[in-house]
C-alpha positions as CSV (number, residue, x, y, z in Angstrom):
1,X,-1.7,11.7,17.4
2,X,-0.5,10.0,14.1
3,X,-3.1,12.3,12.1
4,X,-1.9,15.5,13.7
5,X,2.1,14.7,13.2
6,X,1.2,14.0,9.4
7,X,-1.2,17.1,8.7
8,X,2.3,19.3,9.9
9,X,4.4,17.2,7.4
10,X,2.0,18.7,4.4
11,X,-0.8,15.8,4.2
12,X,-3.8,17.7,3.7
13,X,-6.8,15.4,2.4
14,X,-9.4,15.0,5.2
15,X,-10.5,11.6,3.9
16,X,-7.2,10.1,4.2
17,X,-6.1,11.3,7.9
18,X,-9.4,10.5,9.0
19,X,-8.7,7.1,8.0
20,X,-5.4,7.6,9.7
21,X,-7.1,8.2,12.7
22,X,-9.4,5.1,12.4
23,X,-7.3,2.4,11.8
24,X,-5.9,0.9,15.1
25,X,-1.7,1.0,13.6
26,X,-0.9,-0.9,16.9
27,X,-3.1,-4.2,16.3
28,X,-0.8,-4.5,12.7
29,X,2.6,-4.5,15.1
30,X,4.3,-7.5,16.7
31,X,4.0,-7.1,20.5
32,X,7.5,-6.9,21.3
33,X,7.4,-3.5,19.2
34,X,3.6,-2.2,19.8
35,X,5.4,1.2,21.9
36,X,6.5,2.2,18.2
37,X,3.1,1.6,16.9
38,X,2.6,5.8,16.6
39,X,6.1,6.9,15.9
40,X,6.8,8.0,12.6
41,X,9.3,5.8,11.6
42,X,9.4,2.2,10.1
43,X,8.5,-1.2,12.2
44,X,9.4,-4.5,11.8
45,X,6.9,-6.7,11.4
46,X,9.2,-10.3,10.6
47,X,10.3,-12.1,7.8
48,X,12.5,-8.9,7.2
49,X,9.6,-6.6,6.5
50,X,8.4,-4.0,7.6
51,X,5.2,-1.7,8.6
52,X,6.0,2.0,6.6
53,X,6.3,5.0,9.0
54,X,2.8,6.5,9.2
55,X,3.9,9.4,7.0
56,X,4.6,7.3,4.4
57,X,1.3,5.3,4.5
58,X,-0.5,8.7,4.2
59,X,1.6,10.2,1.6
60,X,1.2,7.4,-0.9
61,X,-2.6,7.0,-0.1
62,X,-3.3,10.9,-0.9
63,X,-1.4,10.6,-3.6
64,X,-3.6,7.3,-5.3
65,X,-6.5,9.5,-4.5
66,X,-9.0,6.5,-4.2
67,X,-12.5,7.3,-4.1
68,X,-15.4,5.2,-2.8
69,X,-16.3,3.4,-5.6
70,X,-12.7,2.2,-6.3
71,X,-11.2,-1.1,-7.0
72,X,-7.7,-1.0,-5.8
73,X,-5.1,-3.5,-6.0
74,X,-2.0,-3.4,-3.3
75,X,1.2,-5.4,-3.8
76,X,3.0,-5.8,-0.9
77,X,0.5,-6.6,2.1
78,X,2.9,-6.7,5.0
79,X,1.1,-6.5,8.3
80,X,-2.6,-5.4,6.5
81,X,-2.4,-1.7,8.3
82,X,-1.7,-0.7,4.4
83,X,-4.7,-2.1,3.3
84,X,-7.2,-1.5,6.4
85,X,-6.4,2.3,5.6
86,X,-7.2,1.8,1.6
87,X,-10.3,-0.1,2.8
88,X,-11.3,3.2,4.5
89,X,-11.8,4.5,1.2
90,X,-12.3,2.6,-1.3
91,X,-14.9,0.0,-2.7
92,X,-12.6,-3.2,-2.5
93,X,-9.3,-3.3,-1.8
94,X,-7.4,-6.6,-3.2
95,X,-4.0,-7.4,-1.5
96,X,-0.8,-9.6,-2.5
97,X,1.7,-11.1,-0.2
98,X,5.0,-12.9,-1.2
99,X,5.2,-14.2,2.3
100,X,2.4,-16.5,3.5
101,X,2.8,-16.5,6.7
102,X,2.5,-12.7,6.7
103,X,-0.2,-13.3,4.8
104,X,-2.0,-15.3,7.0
105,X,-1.5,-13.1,10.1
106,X,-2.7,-9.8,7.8
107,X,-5.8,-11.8,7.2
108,X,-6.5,-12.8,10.2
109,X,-5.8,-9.1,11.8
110,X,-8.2,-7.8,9.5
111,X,-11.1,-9.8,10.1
112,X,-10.7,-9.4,13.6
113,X,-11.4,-5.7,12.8
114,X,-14.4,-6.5,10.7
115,X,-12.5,-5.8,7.2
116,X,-14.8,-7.4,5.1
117,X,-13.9,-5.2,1.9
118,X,-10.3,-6.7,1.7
119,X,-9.3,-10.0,0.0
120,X,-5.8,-11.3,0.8
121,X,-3.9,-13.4,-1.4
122,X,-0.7,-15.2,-1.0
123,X,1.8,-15.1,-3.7
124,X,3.9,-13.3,-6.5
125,X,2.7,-9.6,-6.8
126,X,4.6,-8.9,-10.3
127,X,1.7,-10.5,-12.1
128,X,-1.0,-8.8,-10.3
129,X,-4.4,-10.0,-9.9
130,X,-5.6,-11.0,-13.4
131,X,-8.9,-12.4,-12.2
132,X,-10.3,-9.0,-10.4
133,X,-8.7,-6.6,-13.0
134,X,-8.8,-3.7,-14.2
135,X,-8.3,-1.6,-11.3
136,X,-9.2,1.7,-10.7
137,X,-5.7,2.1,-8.1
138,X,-2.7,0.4,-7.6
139,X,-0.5,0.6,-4.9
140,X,3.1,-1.2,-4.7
141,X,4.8,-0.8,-1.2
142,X,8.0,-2.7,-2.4
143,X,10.8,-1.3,-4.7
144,X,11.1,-3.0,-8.3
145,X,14.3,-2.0,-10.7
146,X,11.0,-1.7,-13.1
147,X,7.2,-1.2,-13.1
148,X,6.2,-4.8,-13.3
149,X,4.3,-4.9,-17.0
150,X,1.6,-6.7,-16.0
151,X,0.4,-3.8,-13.4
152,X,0.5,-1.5,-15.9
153,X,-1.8,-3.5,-18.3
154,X,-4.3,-4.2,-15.3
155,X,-4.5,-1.0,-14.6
156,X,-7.7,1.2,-15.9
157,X,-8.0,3.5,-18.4
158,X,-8.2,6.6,-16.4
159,X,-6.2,4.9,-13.4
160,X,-3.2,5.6,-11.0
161,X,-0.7,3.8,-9.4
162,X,1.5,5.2,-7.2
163,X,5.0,2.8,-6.8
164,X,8.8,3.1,-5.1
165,X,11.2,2.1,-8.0
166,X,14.7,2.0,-8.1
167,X,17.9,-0.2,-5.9
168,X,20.4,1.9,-4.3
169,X,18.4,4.9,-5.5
170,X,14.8,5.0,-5.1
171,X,11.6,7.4,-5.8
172,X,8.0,7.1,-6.0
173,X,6.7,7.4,-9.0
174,X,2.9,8.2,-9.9
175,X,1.7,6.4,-12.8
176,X,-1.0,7.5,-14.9
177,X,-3.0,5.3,-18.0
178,X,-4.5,8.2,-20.2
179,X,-6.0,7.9,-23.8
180,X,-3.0,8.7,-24.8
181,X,-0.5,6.4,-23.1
182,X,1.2,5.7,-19.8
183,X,2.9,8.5,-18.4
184,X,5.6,8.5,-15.1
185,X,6.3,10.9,-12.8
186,X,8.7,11.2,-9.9
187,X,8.3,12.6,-6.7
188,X,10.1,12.2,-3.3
189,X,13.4,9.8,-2.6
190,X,12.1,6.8,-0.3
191,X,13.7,3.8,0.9
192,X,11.7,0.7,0.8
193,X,12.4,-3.4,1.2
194,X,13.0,-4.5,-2.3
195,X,10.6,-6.2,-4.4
196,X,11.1,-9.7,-4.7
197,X,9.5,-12.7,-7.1
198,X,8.4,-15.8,-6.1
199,X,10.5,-19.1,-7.1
């Protein structure tokens, strides 16, 4: 059980491995690789990407801390599992792909499940989602060198975003917009696909 293997790595928030339990992982896998669905390790998913090992998923979603009445803005859609696990928690969850044909497929996978709280959106993530912002909660699940600017000033007063940054060294980082600025923190060393731009 996913849930169980991440409650003995330290993830503690009943919320979030409920949601771990909910969300079908194997539906957001290729076929060819659905016996890895549950493992706790990374699987492609095409296009060289690929779906986060379930620990990961849960790590960066207790750290975001969404709440039900949340906006939250994902870069970085992948196969949708992601975002159907957000969508557990939150409001609305608002999703970028770079890739559309992974876009497409996410979309589809999560209507099929009766996601009706997600919007997908094919295209550049480093400008965000102008239309839809602020958000209360953004969550990249690429690496950029930098916190693309533009998250950071769609991002709430008040809000979080929780992000991989570096290139051959990489940590998440929490982000936090208080009254008194923007403030960064570091937390574990990850290893994510980098974040790339569109032409």
């Amino acid at each position: 059980m996913v849930a169980d293997q991440i409650q003995r790595r330290g993830i503690t928030d009943p919320r979030v491995l409920q949601a771990m339990r909910d969300v079908p992982r194997h539906r957001f896998v290729p076929a060819e690789f659905e016996r890895l669905a549950y493992a706790d390790r990374p699987v492609p998913i095409g296009h060289e990407q690929t779906i986060s090992q379930p620990y990961i998923v849960a790590y960066m979603t207790a750290a975001l801390g969404v709440e039900r009445t949340h906006a939250v803005l994902e870069i970085g859609t992948g196969s949708g599992y992601q975002a159907a696990v957000l969508a557990r928690l939150a409001r609305v969850v608002y999703t970028i792909e770079i890739v559309p044909e992974l876009a497409r497929r996410a979309a589809a996978t999560l209507k099929a499940l009766g996601y009706t709280n997600v919007q997908v959106r094919a295209g550049d993530g480093y400008a965000g989602w102008p239309a839809y912002a602020p958000f209360d909660r953004i969550m990249v699940t690429a690496a950029p060198d930098e916190i693309p600017q533009p998250l950071i000033d769609q991002l709430r007063a008040g809000g979080r975003m929780v992000v991989p940054v570096g290139s051959a060294e990489q940590w998440m980082t929490i982000v936090e917009k208080t009254p008194s600025g923007v403030t960064e923190r570091r937390t574990i060393p990850v290893r994510f696909v980098p974040f790339t731009r569109g032409k």
